[in-house]
C-alpha positions in Angstrom: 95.9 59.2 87.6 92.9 61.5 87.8 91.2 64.2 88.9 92.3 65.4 92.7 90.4 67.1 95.4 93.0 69.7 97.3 91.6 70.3 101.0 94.3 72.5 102.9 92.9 71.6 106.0 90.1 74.4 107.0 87.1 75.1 105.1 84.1 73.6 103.9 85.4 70.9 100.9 82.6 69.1 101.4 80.0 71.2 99.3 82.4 70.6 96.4 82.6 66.9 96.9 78.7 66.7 97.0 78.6 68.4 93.6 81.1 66.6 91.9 79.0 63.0 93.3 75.8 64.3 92.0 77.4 65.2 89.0 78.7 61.9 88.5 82.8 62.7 88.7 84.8 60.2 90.4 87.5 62.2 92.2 90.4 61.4 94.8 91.7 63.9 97.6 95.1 65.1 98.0 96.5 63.6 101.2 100.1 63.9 100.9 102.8 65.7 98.4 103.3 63.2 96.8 99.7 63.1 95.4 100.0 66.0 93.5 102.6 64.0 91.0 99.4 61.7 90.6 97.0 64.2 89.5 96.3 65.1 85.9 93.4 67.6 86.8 93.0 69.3 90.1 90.6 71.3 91.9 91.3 73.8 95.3 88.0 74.7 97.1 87.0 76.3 99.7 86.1 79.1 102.1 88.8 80.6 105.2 90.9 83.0 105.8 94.3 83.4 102.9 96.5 83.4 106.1 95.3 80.1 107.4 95.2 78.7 103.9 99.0 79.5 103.1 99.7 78.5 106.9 97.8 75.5 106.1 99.5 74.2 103.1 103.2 75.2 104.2 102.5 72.9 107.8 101.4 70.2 105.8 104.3 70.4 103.0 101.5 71.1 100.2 102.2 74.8 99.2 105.5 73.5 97.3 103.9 70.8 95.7 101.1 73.0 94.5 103.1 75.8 92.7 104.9 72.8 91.1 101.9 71.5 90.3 100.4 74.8 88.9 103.8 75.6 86.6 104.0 72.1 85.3 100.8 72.9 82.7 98.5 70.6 84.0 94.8 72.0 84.5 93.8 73.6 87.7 90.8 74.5 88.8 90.5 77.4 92.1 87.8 78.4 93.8 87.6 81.1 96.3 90.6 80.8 98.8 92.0 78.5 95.9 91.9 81.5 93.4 93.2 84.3 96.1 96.6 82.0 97.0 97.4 82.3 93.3 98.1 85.7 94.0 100.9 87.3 95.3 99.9 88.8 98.5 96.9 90.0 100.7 96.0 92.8 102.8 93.9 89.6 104.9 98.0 88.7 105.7 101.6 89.2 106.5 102.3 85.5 104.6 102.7 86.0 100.8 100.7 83.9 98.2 102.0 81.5 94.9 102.6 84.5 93.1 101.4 83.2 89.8 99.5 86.4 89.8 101.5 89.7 90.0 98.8 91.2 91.7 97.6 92.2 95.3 94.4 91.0 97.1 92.8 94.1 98.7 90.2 94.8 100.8 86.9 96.0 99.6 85.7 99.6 100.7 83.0 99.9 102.7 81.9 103.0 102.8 79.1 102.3 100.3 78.3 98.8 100.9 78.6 95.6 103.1 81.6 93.7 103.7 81.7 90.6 103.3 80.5 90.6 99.6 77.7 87.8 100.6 75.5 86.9 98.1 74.2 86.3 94.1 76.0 88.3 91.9 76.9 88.4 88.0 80.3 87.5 86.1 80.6 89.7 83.3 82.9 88.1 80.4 85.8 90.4 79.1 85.9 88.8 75.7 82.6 87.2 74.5 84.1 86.1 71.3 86.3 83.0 73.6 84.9 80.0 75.2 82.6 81.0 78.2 84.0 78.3 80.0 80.9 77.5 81.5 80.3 80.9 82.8 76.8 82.5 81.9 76.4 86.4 82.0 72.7 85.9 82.2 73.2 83.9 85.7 74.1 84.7 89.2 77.1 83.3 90.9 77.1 83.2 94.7 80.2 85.1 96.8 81.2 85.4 100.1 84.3 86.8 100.1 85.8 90.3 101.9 88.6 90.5 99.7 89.5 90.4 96.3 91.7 91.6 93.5 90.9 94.8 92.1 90.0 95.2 88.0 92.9 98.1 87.3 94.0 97.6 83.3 95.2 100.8 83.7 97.4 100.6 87.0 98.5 96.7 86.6 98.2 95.6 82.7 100.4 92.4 83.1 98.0 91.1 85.9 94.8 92.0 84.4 95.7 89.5 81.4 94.6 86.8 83.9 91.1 88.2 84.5 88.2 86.9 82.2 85.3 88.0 84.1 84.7 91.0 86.1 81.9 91.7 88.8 80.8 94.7 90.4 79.7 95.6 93.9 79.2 99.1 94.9 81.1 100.8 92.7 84.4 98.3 93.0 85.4 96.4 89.7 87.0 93.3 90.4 87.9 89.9 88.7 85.7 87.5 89.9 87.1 84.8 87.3 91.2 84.1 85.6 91.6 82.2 83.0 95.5 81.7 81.1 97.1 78.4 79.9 96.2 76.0 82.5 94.6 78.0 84.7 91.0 78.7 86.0 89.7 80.0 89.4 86.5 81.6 90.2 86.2 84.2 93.0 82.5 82.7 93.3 81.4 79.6 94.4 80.1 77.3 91.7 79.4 74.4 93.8 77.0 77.0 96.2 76.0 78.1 93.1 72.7 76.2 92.3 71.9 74.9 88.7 74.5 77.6 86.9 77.3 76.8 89.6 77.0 73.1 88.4 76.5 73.5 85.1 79.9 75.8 85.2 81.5 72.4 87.0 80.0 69.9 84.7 81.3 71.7 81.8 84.8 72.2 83.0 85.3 68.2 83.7 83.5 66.9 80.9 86.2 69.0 78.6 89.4 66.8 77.7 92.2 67.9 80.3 94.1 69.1 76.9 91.5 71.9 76.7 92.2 73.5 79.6 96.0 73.6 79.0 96.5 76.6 76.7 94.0 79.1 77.4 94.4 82.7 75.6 95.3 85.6 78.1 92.9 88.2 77.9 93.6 91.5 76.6 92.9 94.0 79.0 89.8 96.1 78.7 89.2 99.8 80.4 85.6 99.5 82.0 83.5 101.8 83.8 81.3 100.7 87.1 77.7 100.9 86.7 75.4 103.7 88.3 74.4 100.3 89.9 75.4 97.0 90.6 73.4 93.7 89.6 73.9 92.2 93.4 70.6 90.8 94.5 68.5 90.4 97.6 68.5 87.0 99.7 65.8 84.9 100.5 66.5 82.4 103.7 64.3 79.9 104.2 64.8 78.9 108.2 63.9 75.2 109.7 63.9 75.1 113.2 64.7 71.6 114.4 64.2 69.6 117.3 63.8 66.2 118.6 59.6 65.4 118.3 58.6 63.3 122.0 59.2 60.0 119.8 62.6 61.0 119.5 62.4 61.8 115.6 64.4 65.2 114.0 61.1 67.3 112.7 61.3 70.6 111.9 59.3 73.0 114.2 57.8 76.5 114.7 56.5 78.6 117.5 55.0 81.3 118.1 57.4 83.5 120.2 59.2 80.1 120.7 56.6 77.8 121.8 56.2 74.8 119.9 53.8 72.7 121.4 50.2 72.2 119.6 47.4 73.8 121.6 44.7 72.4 123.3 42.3 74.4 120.8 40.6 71.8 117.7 43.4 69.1 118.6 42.8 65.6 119.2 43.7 64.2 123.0 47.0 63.2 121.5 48.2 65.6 119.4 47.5 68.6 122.0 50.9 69.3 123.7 53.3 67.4 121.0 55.7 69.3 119.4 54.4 70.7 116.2 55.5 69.0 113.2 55.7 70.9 110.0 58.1 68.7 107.9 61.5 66.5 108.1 64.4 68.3 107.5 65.8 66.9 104.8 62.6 67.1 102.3 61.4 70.7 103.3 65.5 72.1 102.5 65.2 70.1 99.4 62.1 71.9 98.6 62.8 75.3 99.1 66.4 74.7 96.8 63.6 73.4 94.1 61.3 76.5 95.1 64.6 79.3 94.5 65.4 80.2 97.9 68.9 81.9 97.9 70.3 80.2 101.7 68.9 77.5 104.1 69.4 78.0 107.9 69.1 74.5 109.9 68.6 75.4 113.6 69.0 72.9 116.2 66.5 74.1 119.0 67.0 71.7 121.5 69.1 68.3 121.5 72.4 69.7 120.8 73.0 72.2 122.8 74.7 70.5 125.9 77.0 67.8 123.5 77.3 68.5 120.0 79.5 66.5 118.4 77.4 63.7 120.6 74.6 64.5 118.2 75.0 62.2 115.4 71.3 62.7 113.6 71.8 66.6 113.5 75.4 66.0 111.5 73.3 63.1 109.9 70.7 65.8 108.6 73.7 68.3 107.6 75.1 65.9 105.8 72.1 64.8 104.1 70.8 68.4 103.3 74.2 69.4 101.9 74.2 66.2 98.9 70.4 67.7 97.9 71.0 71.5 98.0 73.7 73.3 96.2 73.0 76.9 98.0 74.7 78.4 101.3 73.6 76.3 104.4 74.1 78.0 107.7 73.9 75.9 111.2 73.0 76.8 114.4 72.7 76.2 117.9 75.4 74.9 120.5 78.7 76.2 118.6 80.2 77.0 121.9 82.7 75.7 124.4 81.2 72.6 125.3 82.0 69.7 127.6 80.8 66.0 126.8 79.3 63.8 129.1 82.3 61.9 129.9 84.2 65.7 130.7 86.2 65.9 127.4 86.0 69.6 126.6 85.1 70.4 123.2 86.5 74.0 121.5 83.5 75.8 119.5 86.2 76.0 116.6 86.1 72.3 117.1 82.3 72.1 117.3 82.0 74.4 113.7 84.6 72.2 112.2 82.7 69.2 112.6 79.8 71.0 110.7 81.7 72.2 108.1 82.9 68.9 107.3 79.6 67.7 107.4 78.4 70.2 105.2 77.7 73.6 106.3 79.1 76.8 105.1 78.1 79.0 107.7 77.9 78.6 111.3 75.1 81.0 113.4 75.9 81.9 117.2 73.3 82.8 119.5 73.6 83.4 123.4 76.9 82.9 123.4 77.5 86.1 121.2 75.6 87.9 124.1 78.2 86.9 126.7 81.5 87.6 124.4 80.1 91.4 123.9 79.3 91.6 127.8 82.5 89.8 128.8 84.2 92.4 125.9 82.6 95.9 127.6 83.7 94.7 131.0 87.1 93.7 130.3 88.1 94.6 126.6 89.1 90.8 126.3 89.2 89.1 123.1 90.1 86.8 120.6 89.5 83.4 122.6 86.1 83.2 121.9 83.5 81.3 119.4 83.2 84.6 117.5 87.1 85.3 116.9 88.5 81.4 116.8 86.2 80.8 114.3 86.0 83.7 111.9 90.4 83.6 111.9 90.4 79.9 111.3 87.8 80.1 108.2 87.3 83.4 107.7 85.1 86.3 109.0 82.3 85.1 106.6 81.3 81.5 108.0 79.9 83.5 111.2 76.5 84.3 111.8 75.4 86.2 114.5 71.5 85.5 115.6 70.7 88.3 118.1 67.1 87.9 119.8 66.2 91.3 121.1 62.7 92.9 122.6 61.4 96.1 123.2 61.8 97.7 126.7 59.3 99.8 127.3 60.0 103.7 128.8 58.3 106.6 129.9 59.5 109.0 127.1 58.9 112.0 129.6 61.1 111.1 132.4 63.8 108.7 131.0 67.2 109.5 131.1 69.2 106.1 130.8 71.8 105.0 129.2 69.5 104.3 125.9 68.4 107.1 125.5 70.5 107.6 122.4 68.7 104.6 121.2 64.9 104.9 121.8 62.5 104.2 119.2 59.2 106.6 119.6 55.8 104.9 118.1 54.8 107.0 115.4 51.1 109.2 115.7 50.2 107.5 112.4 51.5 103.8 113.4 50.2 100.8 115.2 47.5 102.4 117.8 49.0 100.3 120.5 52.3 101.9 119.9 51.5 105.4 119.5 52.6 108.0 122.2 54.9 105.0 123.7 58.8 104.9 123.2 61.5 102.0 123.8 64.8 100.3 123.7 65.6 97.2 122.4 67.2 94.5 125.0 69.2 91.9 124.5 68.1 88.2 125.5 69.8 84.8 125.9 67.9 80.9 125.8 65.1 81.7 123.0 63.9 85.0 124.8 63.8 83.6 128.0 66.5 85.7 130.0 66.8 89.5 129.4 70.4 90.8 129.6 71.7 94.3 130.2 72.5 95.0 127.0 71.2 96.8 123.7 70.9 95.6 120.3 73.1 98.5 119.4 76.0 97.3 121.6 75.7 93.7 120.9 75.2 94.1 116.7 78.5 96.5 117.4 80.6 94.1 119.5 79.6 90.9 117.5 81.1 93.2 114.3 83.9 94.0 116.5 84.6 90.6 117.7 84.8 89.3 113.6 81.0 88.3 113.0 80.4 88.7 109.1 76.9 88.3 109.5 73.9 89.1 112.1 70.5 88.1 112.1 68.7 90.4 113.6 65.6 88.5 115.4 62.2 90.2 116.9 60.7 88.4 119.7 57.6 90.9 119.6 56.8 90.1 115.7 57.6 86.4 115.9 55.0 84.2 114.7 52.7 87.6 114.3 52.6 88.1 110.5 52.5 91.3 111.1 55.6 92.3 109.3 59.0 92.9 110.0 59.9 95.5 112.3 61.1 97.9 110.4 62.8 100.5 113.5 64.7 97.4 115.0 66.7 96.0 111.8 66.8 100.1 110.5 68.9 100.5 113.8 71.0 97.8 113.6 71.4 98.6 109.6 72.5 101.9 110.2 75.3 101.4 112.6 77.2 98.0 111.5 79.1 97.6 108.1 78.6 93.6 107.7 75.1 92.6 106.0 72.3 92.1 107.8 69.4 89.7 107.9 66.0 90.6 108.5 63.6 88.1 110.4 60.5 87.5 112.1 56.9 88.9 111.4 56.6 88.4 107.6 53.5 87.8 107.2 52.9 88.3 102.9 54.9 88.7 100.5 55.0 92.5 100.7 56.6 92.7 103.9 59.3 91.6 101.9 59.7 93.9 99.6 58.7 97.0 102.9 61.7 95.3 104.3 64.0 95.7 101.3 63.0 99.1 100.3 63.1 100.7 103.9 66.3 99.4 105.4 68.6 98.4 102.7 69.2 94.9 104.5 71.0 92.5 102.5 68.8 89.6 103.1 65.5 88.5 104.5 64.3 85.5 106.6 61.3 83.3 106.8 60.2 80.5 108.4 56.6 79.8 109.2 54.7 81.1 106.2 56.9 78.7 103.9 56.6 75.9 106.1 52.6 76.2 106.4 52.4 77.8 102.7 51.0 80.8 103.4 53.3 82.5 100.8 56.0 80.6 98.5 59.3 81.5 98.4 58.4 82.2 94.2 55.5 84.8 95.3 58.5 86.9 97.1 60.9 86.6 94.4 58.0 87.7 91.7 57.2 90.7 94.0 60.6 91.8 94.5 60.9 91.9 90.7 58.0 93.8 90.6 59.1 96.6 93.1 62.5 96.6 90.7 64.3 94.8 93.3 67.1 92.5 92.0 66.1 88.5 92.6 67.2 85.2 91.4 65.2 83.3 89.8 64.7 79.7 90.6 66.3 77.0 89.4 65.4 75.8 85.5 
């Protein structure tokens, strides 16, 4: 008898397990119906898609045994995908949901905002005057969800007795925490949640299971949204990782992708060696400590050609994800692979082993590029990296990482098919860029192919394919410090409704804030300037603060 684990059989469970180590819980998972009888607290994590989660449990004879679970009073514990199936149905999906909830899951609008809802957000109590149950107004919570249930007292007064926080984004209310008799689920995810996240855990377990049996239902409160929401800008910290000529993981950086030391004030032995800036493990740990909001891991080099083959990358996944409780995203090689002794490998199979590892997010690179070309050619989808993965675990553990370049055009006598698209340098810009126009192209291998395609028709057919992230790259400002560019990620901004990451060129901790205030980006990426500490991830977040843009702090 005990606490259970419930993992449906998609999603990331892991992160959850990590916390619940490091916090000390001893915990067993759910591997067969007949479990549940076992369990005298249970917890239902994780990330996906509410169609494969019901699917999920119904193939595996769990869905039965969790609604008899949930209605025998025994405390239960649901987090993301395990709050939504509480519910009775979803606009994500024809399959209906526990029902415990008399309430729909709808999609948010996004006519005013991103969707997916990715990032650090609030949880505003309903009633103050109950138990917080670990839940801190004064603290963010991280989401990544695209759908939710909708705060309505005035529309659905039996359901909205369930809710006992409420966030906003844009100008939607909904009920990012329930809470009634044996029942607690969290929209957010505490576990990715940093210091508050497992304080909010800690809390819950450390409670006797009687406590969590006969929770008051809230009384439903009319509320008005804000002129503005208290959603905050990300800050990625990015390790580029490769194998080092001794064969060691090291994390790396180039400038415009060259990572080999220089011949210029280097020994004989260290001139041509990859350049070293840190092990993995110790620099993700770090920037955690330092406040960063996400950590990207990308694999460069080694696994590329056979993934699952590439035991110290899951190795450092695996590690990262039991030191740092924020989003990790991986990258490089989810594809359709073959090993070396010809079994073919599936890229949803690839991302799975990842997830398990660890990761929450997966990023796609070249292969992205080929989907949208093989897409505009033939309108054929839903077989790829893209689609497979974003249906099996929902639209929000892909990240598309789109490495275009400016192509340059005489702005007198070009009529191609950009034209639509063309950046002009402005008279009061960059001398080298004034009087000059261009299109941004598309590139595959680290910038070292050009395709025939725009970053406008790739950012829109990576959306289209299910993608609920892109990072939009620069290969002109990498390693340049010379800010982002601002007309590149503007572009892609403007014309996709997922969030967008900014990267390349920061060079000070201003950029930042340029970056922020010019394009409306939901998130911004570093790499270099942390790893060599030019500027510290705390320099950004206090001058983001100071230009009145919403931050995290770090961790306390």
């Amino acid at each position: 008898m005990g606490l259970y684990l419930l993992d449906y059989g998609a999603g990331n469970v892991q992160s959850l397990a990590n916390s619940l180590t490091k916090l000390g819980h001893k915990f067993t998972w759910i591997s067969q119906p007949s479990d549940f009888a076992k369990a005298t607290s249970l917890i239902f994590p994780g990330v996906g898609a509410f169609e494969s989660a019901i699917q999920h449990l119904t193939d595996r004879g769990l869905l039965e045994p969790l609604r008899e679970y949930i209605n025998s009073g025994r405390p239960y514990f649901g987090i993301c995908i395990g709050l939504q199936v509480l519910f009775e149905s979803s606009d994500e999906s024809p399959l209906p949901g526990l029902g415990i909830i008399p309430c729909h899951i709808s999609r948010f609008n996004d006519t005013d905002k991103s969707v997916p809802h990715m990032g650090w957000n609030t949880a505003d109590l309903l009633n103050t005057q109950v138990d917080s149950e670990g839940i801190q107004e004064s603290s963010y919570y991280y989401y990544v969800h695209s759908y939710c249930a909708k705060y309505e007292p005035d529309k659905q007064p039996e359901a909205m007795t369930w809710a006992y926080t409420t966030t906003q984004y844009g100008q939607e209310l909904f009920i990012s925490s329930v809470r009634k008799n044996n029942v607690f689920g969290t929209q957010f995810h505490p576990e990715k949640s940093g210091v508050a996240g497992l304080r909010l855990i800690d809390e819950w377990l450390r409670k006797p299971e009687s406590a969590h049996t006969h929770a008051p239902p809230s009384i439903p409160i009319p509320l008005t949204p804000r002129p503005k929401h208290r959603f905050t800008k990300r800050i990625v910290a990015c390790m580029d990782v490769r194998a080092n000529d001794s064969g060691d993981l090291v994390v790396t950086k180039g400038d415009q992708y060259d990572v080999r030391e220089k011949s210029s004030n280097l020994t004989a032995q260290t001139a041509g060696a990859v350049r070293n800036l840190g092990k993995p493990v110790l620099l993700a740990a770090k920037y955690y400590s330092a406040g960063a909001d996400e950590l990207c891991l990308l694999n460069i080099t080694s696994f590329r050609h056979s993934p699952l083959q590439d035991q110290p990358m899951l190795a450092v996944v695996r590690a990262a994800a039991e030191e740092i409780f924020v989003p990790l995203t991986i990258g490089g090689g989810i594809k359709d692979t073959v090993d070396p002794d010809g079994t073919k490998r599936s890229a949803l199979e690839v991302a799975g082993a990842y997830f398990r590892a660890g990761a929450d997010k997966v990023s796609i690179g070249s292969e992205a590029v080929y989907a949208v070309e093989k897409l505009r050619a033939t309108g054929e989808k839903g077989k790829g990296a893209i689609e497979t993965i974003a249906h099996g675990y929902g639209r929000q553990a892909v990240v598309v990482s789109i490495d275009p370049r400016r192509a340059y055009i005489d702005p007198e006598t070009y009529d191609g098919p950009y034209k639509n698209e063309l950046v002009y340098g402005k008279p009061d810009g960059p001398e080298n860029e004034r009087g000059k126009a261009w299109w941004y192209q598309c590139t595959v291998s680290g910038g070292r192919e050009n395709r025939p395609l725009s970053v406008l028709e790739l950012a829109k057919g990576v959306e289209e394919l299910g993608a609920g992230e892109i990072l939009v790259n620069s290969i002109d400002r990498d390693g340049t410090g010379l800010g982002f560019d601002l007309d590149l990620i503007n572009l892609v901004r403007k014309n996709v409704k997922i969030p967008v990451v900014a990267s390349s060129g920061a060079g000070t901790a201003a950029h930042f804030v340029d970056v922020f205030k010019a394009t409306g980006v939901e998130a911004a990426l570093a790499a270099g300037i942390f790893h060599r500490e030019q500027v510290g991830i705390s320099e950004v977040k206090d001058a983001l603060r100071e230009a009145k843009i919403n931050a995290r702090d770090a961790p306390m």
